[in-house]
N, C-alpha and C positions, 0 to 999 in steps of 0.2 A: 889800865891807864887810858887819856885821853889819845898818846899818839898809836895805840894799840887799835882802836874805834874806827882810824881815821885807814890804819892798814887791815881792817878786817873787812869794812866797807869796800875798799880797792879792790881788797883780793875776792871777794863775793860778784862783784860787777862784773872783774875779768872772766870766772868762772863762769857765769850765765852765760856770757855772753858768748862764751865758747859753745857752751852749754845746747844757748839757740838756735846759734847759727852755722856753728861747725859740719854738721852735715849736708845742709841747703845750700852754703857757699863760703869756700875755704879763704876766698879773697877778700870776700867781705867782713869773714871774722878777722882774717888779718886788722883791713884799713879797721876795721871798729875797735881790735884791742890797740892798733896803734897809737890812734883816737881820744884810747880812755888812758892810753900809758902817761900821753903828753898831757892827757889834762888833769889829770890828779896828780902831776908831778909842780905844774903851773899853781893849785887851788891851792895844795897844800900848806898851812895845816888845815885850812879850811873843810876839807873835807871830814874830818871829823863832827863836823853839824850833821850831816847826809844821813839819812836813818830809815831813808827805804832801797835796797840794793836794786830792785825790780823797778822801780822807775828811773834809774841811772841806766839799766841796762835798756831799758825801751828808747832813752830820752839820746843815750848814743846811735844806737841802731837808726833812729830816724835820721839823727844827723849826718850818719854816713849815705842813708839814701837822698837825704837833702843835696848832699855834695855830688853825689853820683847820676844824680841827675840834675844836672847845672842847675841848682838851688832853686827847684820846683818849689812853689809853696804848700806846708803843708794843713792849712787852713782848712781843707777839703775833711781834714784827718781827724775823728770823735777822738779826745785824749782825755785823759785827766786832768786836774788844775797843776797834780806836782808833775808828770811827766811836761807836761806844756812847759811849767816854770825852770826845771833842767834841761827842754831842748833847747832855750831860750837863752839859758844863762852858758849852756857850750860854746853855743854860737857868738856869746857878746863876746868872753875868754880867748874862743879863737880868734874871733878878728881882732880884738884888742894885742891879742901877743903876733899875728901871723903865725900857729902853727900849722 
């Protein structure tokens, strides 16, 4: 089913993301599934469009280093067009909602 899509994608993201970065930095996996908790809980149902998990997970990961370092730009950063279009569309979500 469509809301099946929308929770397999979540739960894929969560897992990478543990996945990446759970070894290299425990705080950082924290704030990044924090991150993805409130933001897929915000999209929702929306996220069921979502259909590559590996650009959701890069596209939070930056946005936590975005935030961790007072919202350095990251312009500097070779991305793809979808992760660029996901770090982009967190960041509208967060500041639109304040989370």
């Amino acid at each position: 089913s469509i809301n099946q899509l929308g929770t397999l994608i979540f739960k894929a993201v969560k897992e990478g993301i543990i996945k990446k970065y759970q070894h290299e930095d425990p705080s950082f996996t924290e704030y990044a599934i924090t991150l993805a908790n409130r933001f897929f809980f915000y999209v929702y149902p929306l996220e069921k469009e979502f259909t590559n998990p590996n650009a959701w997970i890069e596209a939070i990961g930056l946005c936590v280093k975005h935030y961790l370092t007072e919202n350095e730009s990251i312009d500097h950063i070779v991305l793809d067009d979808e992760v660029r279009s996901a770090f982009s569309f967190i960041l509208q979500v967060d500041k639109s909602l304040n989370i």
